[in-house]
C-alpha positions as semicolon CSV with decimal commas, in nm:
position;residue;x (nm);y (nm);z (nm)
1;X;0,000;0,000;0,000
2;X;0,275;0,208;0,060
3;X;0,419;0,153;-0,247
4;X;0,148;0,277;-0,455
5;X;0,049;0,573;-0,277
6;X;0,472;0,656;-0,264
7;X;0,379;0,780;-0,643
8;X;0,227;1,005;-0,804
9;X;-0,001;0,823;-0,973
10;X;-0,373;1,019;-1,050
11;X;-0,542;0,684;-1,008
12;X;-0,414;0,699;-0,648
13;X;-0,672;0,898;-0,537
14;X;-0,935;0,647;-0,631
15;X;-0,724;0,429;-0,418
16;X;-0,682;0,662;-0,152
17;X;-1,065;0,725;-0,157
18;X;-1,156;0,342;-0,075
19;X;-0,866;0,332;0,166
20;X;-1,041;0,617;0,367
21;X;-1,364;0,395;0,320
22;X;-1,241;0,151;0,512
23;X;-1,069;0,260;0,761
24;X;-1,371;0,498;0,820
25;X;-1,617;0,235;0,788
26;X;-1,755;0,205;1,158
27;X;-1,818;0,526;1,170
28;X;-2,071;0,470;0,958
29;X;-2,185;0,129;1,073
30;X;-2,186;0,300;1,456
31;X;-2,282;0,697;1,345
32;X;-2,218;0,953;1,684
33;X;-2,425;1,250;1,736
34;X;-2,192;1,493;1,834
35;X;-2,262;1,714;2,136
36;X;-2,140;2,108;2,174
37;X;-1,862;2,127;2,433
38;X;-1,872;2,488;2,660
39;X;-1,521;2,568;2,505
40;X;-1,696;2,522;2,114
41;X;-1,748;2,879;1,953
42;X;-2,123;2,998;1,877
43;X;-2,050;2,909;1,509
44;X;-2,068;2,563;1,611
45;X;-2,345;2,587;1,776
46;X;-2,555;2,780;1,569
47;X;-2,414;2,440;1,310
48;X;-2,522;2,178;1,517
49;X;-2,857;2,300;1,572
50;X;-2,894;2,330;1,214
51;X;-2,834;2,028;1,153
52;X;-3,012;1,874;1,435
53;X;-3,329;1,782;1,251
54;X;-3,162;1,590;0,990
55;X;-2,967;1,420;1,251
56;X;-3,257;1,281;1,419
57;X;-3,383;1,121;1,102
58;X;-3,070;1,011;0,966
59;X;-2,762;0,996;1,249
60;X;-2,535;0,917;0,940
61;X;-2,518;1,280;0,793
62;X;-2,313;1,299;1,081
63;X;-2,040;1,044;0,950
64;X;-2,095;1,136;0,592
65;X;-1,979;1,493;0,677
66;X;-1,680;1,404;0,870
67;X;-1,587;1,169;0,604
68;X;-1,559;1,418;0,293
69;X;-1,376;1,672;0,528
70;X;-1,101;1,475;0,598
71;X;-1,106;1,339;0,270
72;X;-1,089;1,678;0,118
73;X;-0,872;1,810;0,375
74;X;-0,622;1,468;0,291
75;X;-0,596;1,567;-0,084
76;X;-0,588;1,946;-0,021
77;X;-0,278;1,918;0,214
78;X;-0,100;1,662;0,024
79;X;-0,115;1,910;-0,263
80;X;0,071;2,215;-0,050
81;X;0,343;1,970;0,087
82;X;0,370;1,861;-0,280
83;X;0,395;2,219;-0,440
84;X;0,621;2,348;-0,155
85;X;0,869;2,008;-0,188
86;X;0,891;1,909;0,167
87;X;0,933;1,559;0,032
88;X;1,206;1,564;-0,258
89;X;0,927;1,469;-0,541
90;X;0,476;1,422;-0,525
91;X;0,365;1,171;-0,371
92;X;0,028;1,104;-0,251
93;X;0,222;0,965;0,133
94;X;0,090;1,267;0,358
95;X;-0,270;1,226;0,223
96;X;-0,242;0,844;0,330
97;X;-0,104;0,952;0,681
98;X;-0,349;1,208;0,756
99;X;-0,627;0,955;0,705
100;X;-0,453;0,705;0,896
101;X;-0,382;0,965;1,187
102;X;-0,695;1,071;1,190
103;X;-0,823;0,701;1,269
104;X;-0,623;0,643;1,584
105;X;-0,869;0,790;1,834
106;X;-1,256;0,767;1,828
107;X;-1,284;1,129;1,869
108;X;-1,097;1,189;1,577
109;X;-1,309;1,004;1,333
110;X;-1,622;1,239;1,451
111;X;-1,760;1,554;1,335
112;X;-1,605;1,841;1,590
113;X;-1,500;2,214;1,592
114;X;-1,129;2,154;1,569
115;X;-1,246;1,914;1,290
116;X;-1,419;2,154;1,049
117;X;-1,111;2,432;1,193
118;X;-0,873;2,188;0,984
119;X;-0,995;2,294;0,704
120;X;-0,974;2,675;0,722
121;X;-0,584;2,548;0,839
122;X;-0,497;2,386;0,496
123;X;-0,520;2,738;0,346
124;X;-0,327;2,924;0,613
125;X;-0,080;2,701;0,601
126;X;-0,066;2,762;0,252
127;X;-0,068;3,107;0,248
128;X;0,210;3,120;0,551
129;X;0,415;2,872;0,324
130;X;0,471;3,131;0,065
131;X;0,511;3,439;0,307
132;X;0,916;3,370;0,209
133;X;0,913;3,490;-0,153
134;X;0,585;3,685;-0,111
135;X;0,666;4,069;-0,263
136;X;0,321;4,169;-0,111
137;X;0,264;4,002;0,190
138;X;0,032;4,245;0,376
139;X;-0,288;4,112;0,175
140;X;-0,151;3,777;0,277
141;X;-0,130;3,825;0,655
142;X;-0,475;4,036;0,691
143;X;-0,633;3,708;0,516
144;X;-0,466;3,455;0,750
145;X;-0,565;3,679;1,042
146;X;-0,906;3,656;0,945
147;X;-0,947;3,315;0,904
148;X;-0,758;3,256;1,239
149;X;-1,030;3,478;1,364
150;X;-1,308;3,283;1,194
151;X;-1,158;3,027;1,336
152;X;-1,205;3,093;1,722
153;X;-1,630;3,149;1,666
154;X;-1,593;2,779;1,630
155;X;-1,342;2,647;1,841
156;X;-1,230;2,997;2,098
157;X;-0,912;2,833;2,199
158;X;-0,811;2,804;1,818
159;X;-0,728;3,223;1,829
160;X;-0,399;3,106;1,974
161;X;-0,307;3,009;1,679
162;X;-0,221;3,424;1,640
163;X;0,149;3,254;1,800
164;X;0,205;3,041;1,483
165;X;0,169;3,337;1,260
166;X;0,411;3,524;1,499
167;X;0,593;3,203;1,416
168;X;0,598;3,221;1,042
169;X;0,688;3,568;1,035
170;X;1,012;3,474;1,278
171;X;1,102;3,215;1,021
172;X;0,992;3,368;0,678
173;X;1,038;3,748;0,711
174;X;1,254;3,991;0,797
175;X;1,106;4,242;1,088
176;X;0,859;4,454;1,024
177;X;0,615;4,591;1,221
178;X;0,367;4,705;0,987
179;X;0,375;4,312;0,884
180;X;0,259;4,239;1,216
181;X;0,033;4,491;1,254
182;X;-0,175;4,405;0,979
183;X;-0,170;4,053;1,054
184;X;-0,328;4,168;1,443
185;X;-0,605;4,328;1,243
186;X;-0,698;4,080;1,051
187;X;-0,751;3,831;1,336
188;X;-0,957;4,120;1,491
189;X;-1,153;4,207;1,181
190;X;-1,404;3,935;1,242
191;X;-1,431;4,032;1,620
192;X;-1,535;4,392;1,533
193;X;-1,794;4,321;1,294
194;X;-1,982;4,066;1,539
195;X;-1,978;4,325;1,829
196;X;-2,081;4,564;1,603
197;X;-2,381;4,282;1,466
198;X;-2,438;4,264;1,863
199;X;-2,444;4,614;1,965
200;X;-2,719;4,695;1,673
201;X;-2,931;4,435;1,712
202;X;-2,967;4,492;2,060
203;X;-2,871;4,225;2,233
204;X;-2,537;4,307;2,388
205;X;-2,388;4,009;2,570
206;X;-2,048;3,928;2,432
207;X;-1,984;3,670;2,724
208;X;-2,225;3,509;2,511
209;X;-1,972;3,485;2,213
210;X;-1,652;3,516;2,348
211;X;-1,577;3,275;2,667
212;X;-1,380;3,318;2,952
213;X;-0,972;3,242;2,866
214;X;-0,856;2,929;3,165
215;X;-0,529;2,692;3,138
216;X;-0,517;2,390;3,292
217;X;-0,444;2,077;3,226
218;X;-0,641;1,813;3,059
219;X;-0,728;1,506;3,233
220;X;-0,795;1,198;2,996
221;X;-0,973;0,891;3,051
222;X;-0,657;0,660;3,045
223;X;-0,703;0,319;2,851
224;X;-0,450;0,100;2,696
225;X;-0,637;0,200;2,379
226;X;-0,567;0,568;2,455
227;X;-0,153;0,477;2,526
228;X;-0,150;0,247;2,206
229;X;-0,278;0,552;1,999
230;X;0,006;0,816;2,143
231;X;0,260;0,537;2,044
232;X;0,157;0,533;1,699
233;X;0,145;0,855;1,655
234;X;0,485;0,899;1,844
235;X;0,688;0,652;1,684
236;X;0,667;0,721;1,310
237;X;0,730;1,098;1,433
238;X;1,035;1,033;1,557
239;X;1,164;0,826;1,302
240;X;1,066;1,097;1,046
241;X;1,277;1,320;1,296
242;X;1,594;1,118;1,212
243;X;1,565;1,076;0,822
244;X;1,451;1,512;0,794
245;X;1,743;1,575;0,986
246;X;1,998;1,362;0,808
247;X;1,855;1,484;0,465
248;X;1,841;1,853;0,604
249;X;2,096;1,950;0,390
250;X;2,016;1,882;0,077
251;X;1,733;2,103;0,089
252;X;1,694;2,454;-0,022
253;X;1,654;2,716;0,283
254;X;1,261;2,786;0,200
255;X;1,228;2,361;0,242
256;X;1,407;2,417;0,531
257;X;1,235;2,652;0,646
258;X;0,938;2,526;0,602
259;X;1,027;2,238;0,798
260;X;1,071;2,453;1,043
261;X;0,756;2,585;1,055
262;X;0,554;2,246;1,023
263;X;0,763;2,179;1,374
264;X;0,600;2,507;1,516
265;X;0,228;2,441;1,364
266;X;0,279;2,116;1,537
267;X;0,389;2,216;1,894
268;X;0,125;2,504;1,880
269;X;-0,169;2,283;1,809
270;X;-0,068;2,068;2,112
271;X;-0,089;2,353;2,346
272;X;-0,424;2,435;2,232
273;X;-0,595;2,213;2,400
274;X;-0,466;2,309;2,735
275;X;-0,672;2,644;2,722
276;X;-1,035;2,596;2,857
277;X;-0,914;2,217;2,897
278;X;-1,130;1,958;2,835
279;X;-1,121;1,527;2,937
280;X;-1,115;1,421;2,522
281;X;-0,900;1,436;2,284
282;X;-1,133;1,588;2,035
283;X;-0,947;1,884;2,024
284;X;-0,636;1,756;1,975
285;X;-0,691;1,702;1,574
286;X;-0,557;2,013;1,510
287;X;-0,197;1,866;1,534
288;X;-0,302;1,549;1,346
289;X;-0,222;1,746;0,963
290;X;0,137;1,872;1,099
291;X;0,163;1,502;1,229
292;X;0,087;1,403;0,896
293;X;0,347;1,574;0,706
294;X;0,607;1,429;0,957
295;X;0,490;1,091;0,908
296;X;0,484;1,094;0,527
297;X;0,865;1,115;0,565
298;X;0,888;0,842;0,761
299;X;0,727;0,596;0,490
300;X;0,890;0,855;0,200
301;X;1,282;0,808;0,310
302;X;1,398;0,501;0,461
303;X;1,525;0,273;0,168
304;X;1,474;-0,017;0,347
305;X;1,159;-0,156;0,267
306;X;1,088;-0,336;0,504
307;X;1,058;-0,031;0,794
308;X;0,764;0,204;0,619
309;X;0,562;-0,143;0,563
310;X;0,576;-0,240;0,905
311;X;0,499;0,090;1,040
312;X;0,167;0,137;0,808
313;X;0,029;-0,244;0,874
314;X;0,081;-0,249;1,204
315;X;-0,109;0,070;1,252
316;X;-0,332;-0,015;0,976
317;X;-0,369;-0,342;1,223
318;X;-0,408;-0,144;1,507
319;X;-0,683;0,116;1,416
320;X;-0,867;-0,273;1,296
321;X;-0,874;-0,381;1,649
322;X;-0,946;-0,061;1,776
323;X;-1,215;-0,027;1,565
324;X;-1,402;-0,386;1,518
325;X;-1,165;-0,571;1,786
326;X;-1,290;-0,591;2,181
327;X;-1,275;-0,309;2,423
């Protein structure tokens, strides 16, 4: 399996599309209605209840939703690691991770916030990907601030993510601190039209939209499940750590850097979750497309065959038993 998806093959995404079939498969034989959490945003809300009715009648809209977003969001991220050559030539191994990742823990296979917040991630990371040769950036950043912005009326924690563009202009730009202005006002922009949507329709409460801001720390239900799924995500990620760094230098600097910021996006989106802490790791998702990238090099680089086939099978084998296997 590895092998084929290791190309660049078009038919591969047929491929891919059945391989996300099954391993998404009890989610549709077993669909979950999800519930709003108190840290969601008002968007989501406001999209549950929407969709409530059609729930009721058919629980699997639920599934069938959360199935073409990751789909989409698989092929739309393999794409930007493709165009910006953070694997030395296409290949269609970080859409196959992300779908695998994204099987490892029940809450990850459901609809959520930080699910749907994905999404509106792809394209900021693809936007902060080419801040490095950018000649007009300032458009750029005002978008990314908005959809960061957009981003916390769905999931409030997410407006953290304001750090990782702090991040990319660290690593992509010189100083400049009209760059970082605009990119402040952009992740505001949404914030003053909805007071200003609350103030004139009379109904000023903005506790209402904009929670309380708590850290703490997040106290899971521990299974062995729960430990099996950290290893699989852990292991391949360090492997990938070893084969990036001994193939650091034969990249150009923007690959590099790059790199670099795929490291950030990924220890950003697991601090997230510690502010207005919840007991699931539903919100943890958001690191599961950085994850991705990282574990794409581990099936991309060794040359051993061998290594990237046992790693996919036996999580493969693992999100099986997980899945269908006894709890």
């Amino acid at each position: 399996m590895v092998g084929f998806f290791k190309s660049n093959n078009p038919f591969n995404i047929i491929l891919l599309l059945v391989y996300a079939f099954i391993l998404k498969l009890y989610s549709f034989a077993h669909p979950h209605i999800p519930v709003a959490q108190a840290t969601d945003g008002f968007l989501y809300h406001r999209l549950l209840d929407f969709l409530e009715p059609s729930g009721k009648n058919s629980p699997v809209i639920y599934p069938i939703i959360t199935f073409v977003l990751i789909f989409t969001q698989a092929i739309t991220f393999n794409g930007l690691i493709n165009n910006q050559k953070l694997l030395s030539r296409p290949t269609f191994l970080p859409a196959m991770a992300y779908i695998l990742i994204t099987s490892l823990f029940p809450e990850w296979w459901q609809l959520s916030s930080t699910l749907i917040i994905n999404t509106l991630l792809v394209w900021v990371w693809a936007m902060m990907g080419g801040l490095y040769n950018q000649s007009k950036p300032k458009s750029v950043l005002f978008n990314i601030g908005i959809v960061i912005g957009v981003c916390s009326f769905l999931y409030f924690p997410s407006i953290a993510f304001a750090v990782l563009v702090i991040f990319g202009l660290v690593v992509m730009r010189p100083l400049r601190f009209s760059e970082w202005l605009v990119a402040f006002l952009g992740i505001t922009t949404p914030y003053y039209f909805l007071l200003a949507y609350i103030y004139f329709s009379n109904h000023w409460n903005p506790r209402a939209f904009i929670p309380a801001i708590s850290i703490s720390y997040p106290k899971f239900q521990q299974s062995i499940w729960a430990w099996g799924s950290l290893m699989c995500l852990i292991i391949p990620f360090l492997i990938s750590g070893f084969y990036i760094q001994r193939n650091m230098l034969r990249m150009l600097i923007q690959i590099r850097k790059s790199w670099s910021l795929m490291l950030l996006y990924l220890l950003t989106a697991l601090l997230i979750p510690f502010i207005n802490a919840n007991s699931t790791f539903e919100y943890w998702i958001l690191s599961a497309m950085p994850l991705a990238a990282f574990h794409a090099s581990a099936f991309f680089y060794p040359t051993r065959r061998w290594l990237p086939l046992l790693l996919h099978w036996g999580l493969f084998a693992f999100v099986m038993m997980l899945q269908w296997g006894p709890q």
